[in-house]
C-alpha positions as CSV (number, residue, x, y, z in Angstrom):
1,X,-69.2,26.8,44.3
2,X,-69.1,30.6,45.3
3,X,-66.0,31.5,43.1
4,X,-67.4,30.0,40.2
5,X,-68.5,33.5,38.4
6,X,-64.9,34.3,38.9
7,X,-63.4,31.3,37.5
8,X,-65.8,31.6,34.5
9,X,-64.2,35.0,34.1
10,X,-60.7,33.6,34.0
11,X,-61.8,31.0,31.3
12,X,-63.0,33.9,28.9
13,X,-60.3,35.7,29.2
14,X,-57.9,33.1,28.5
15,X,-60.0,31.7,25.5
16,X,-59.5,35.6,24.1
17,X,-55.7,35.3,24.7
18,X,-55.5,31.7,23.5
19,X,-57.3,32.9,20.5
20,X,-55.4,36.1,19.4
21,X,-51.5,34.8,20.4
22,X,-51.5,31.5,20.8
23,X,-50.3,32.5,24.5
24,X,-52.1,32.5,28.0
25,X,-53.6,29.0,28.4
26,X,-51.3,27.2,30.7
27,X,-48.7,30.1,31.0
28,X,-52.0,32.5,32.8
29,X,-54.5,29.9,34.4
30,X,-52.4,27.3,36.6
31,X,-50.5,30.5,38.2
32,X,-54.1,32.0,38.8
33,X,-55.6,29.1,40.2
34,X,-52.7,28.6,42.1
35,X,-52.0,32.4,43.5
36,X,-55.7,33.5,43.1
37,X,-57.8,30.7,44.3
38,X,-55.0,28.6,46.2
39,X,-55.5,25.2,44.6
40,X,-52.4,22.9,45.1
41,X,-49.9,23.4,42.2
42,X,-50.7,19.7,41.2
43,X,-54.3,19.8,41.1
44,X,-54.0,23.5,39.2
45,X,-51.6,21.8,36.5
46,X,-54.0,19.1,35.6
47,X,-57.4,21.0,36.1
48,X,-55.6,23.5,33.5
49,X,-54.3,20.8,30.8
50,X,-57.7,19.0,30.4
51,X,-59.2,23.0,29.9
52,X,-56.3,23.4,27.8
53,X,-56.8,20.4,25.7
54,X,-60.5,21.2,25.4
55,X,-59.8,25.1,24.1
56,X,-57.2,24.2,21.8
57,X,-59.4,21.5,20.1
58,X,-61.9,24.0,19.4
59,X,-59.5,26.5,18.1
60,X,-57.9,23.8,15.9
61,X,-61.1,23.0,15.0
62,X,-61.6,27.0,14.1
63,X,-58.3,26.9,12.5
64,X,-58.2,24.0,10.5
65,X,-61.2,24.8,8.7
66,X,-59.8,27.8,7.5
67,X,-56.8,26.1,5.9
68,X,-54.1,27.7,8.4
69,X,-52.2,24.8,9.9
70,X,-49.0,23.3,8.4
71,X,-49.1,19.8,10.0
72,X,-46.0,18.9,8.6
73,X,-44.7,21.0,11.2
74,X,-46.6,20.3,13.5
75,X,-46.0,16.7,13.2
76,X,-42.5,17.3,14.0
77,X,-42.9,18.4,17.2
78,X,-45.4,15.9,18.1
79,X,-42.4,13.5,17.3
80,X,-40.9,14.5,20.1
81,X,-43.4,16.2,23.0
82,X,-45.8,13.3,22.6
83,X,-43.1,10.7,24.1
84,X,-41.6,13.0,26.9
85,X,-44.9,13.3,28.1
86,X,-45.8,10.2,28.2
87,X,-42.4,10.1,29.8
88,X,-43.4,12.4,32.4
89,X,-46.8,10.9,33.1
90,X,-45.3,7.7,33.8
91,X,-42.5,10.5,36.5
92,X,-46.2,11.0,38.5
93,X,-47.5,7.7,38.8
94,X,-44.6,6.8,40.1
95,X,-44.0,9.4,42.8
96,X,-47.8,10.0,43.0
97,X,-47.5,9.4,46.8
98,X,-44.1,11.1,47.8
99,X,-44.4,14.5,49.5
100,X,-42.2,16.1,47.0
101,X,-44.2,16.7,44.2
102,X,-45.8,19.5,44.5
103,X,-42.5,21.6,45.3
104,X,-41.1,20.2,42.2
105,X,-44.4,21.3,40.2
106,X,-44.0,24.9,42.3
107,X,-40.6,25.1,41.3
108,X,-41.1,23.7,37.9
109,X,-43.9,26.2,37.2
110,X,-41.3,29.3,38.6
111,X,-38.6,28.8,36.3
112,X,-41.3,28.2,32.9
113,X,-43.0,31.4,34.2
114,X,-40.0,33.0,34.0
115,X,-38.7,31.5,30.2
116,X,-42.0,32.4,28.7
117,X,-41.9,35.6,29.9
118,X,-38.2,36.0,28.5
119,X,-39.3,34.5,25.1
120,X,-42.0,36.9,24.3
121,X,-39.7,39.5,25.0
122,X,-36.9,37.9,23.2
123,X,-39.4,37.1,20.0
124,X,-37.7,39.7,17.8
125,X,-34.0,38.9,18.1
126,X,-35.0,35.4,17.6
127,X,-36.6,35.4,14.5
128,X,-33.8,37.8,13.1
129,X,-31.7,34.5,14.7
130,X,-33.8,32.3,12.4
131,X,-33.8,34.4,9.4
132,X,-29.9,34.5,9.2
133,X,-29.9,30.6,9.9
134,X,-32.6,29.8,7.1
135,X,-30.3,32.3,4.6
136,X,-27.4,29.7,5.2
137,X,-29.1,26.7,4.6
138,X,-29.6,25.0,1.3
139,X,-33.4,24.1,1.7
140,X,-36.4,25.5,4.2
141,X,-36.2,21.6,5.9
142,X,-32.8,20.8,6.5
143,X,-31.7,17.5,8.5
144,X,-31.0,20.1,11.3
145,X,-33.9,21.7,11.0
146,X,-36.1,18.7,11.5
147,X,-33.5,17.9,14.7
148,X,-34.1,20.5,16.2
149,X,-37.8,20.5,15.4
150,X,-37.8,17.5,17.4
151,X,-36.0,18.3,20.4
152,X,-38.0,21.3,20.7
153,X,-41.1,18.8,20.8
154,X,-39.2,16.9,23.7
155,X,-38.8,20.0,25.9
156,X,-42.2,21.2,25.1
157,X,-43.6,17.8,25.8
158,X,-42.0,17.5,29.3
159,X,-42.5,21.3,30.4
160,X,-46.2,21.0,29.2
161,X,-46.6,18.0,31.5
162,X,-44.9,18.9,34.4
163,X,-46.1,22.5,34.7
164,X,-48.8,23.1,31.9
165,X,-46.7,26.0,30.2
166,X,-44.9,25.6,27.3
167,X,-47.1,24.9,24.5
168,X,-48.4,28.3,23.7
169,X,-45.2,30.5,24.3
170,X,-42.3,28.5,24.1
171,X,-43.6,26.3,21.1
172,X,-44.2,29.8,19.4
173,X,-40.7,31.3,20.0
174,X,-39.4,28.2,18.7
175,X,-41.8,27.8,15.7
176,X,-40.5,31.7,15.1
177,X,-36.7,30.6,15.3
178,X,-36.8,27.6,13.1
179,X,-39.6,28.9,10.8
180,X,-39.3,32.3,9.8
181,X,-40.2,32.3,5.9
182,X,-42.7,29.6,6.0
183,X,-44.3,30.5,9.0
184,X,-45.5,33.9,9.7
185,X,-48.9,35.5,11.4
186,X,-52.1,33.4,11.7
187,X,-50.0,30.3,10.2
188,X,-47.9,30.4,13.5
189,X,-50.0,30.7,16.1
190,X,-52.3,28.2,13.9
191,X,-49.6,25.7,14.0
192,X,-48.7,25.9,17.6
193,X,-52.2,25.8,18.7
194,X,-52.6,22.3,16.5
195,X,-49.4,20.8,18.4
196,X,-50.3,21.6,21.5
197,X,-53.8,19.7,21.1
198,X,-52.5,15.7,21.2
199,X,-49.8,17.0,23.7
200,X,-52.1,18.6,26.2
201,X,-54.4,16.2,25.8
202,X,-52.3,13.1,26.4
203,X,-50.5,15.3,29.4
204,X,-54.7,15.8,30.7
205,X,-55.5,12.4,30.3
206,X,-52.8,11.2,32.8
207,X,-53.4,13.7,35.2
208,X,-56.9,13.0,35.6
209,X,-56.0,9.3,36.0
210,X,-53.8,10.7,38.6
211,X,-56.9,12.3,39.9
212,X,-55.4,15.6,39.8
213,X,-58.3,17.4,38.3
214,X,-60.5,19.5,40.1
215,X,-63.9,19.1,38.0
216,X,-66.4,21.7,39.2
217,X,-63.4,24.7,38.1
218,X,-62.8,23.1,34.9
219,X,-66.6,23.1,33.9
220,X,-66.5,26.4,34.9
221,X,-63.7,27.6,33.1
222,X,-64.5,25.8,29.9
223,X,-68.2,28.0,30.1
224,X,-66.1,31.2,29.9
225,X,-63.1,30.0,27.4
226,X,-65.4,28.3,24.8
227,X,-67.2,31.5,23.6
228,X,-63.6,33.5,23.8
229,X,-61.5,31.4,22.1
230,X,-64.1,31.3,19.0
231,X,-64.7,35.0,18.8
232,X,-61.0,35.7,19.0
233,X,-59.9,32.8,16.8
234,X,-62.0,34.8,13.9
235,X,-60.0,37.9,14.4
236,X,-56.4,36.6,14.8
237,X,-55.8,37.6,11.1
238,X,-56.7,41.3,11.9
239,X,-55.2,42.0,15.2
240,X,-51.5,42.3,16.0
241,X,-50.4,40.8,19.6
242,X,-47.4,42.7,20.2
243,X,-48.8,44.6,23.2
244,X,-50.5,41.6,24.3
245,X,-47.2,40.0,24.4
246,X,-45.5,42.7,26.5
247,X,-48.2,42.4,29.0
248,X,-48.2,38.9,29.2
249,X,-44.9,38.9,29.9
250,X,-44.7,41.3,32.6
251,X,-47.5,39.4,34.7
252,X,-45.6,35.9,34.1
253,X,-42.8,37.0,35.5
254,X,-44.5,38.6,38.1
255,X,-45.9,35.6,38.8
256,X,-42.8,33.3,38.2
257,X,-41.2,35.1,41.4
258,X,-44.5,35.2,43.8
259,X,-44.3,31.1,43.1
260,X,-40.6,30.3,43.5
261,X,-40.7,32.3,46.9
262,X,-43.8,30.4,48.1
263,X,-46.9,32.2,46.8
């Protein structure tokens, strides 16, 4: 395969990301294999979620060990994402034939480009959103609380499935709103990372039954991520991913509007 150094050089770079923020699996490597390297939005989605699934077990793996995941949490959302993509699995199989699904993965891709890329920026405001919520309440898990929880899991779920973004950004900005006290740093991005495993996993799983995975770039990609992800995953306590963030943000939404006008 004669882009295949090139692909490994977008795994390593997204293991790095992955690693520091929590951000840049799905949300950076389906737009780059679609824009970059032209695969079909389809086959980019599920090529990326089995990578995805693969990276995030290592870093939960890196994480876990070092006693930084609240799976309470975590659990929560897996209430809800793991059904909606199941949910949305069971969308493709059915319409795995009809000529409309890649436009609705193109256009479903667009508008999550666009969110994360609005979420990182909006990370600030919406933790100062969570802190005056959590001041009101009576206790840090309120019935609400663990509703919302939930139905941030659903959406996750389903945007995770249908486009491969979501579990990074999103389920941080979210994790930020409803968690500001308890969770904070290396226990965030901890968290989200150990959420996103089942979900991108189960979401991976279906797609490759769909034979929508493209396995010569996901070897590939895995060679570059694997080393990343486990060098960066040691220094997420040190490093600060505000400029990250910023940057990240500017090339999704870059990206967000190249796709919804047709690459």
């Amino acid at each position: 395969m004669p882009d295949a150094f090139l692909y490994m050089l977008v795994g390593l770079l997204v293991g790095i990301l992955v690693g520091l923020t929590g951000v840049g699996g799905g949300s950076l490597t389906t737009p780059i294999l679609v824009l970059l390297f032209g695969q079909s939005p389809t086959i980019a989605v599920g090529t990326d979620l089995v990578f995805a699934a693969t990276t995030k077990a290592v870093a939960t793996a890196a994480f876990g060990y070092g006693r930084r995941i609240d799976w309470q949490i975590a659990g929560r959302l897996a209430l809800g994402s793991i059904p909606a993509a199941a949910a949305a699995i069971a969308w493709f199989w059915v319409r795995r034939a009809g000529p409309e699904v890649d436009p609705v993965v193109s256009r479903c891709l667009a508008v999550m480009l666009a969110l994360t890329a609005l979420g990182l920026l909006l990370r600030k405001p919406l933790t100062r959103l969570g802190l005056r919520l959590t001041a009101r309440s009576f206790g840090p898990a309120t019935r609400d609380k663990v509703v919302l929880t939930v139905t941030a899991g659903v959406l996750i779920g389903l945007a995770v499935t249908l486009t491969s973004v979501g579990a990074g950004a999103l389920g941080t900005v979210a994790l930020l709103s409803l968690y500001p006290l308890r969770l904070s740093g290396h226990r965030l991005v901890a968290t989200d990372i150990a959420h996103a495993l089942p979900v991108t996993l189960i979401a991976g799983l279906g797609h490759a039954a769909l034979g929508h995975v493209n396995l010569p770039v996901l070897v590939c990609l895995l060679v570059g991520s694997i080393p990343g992800i486990l060098l960066a995953s040691r220094a997420a306590v040190r490093l600060s991913p505000a400029i990250l963030h910023g940057l990240i943000a500017t090339m999704l939404a870059l990206a967000a509007g190249k796709i919804w006008l047709g690459n």
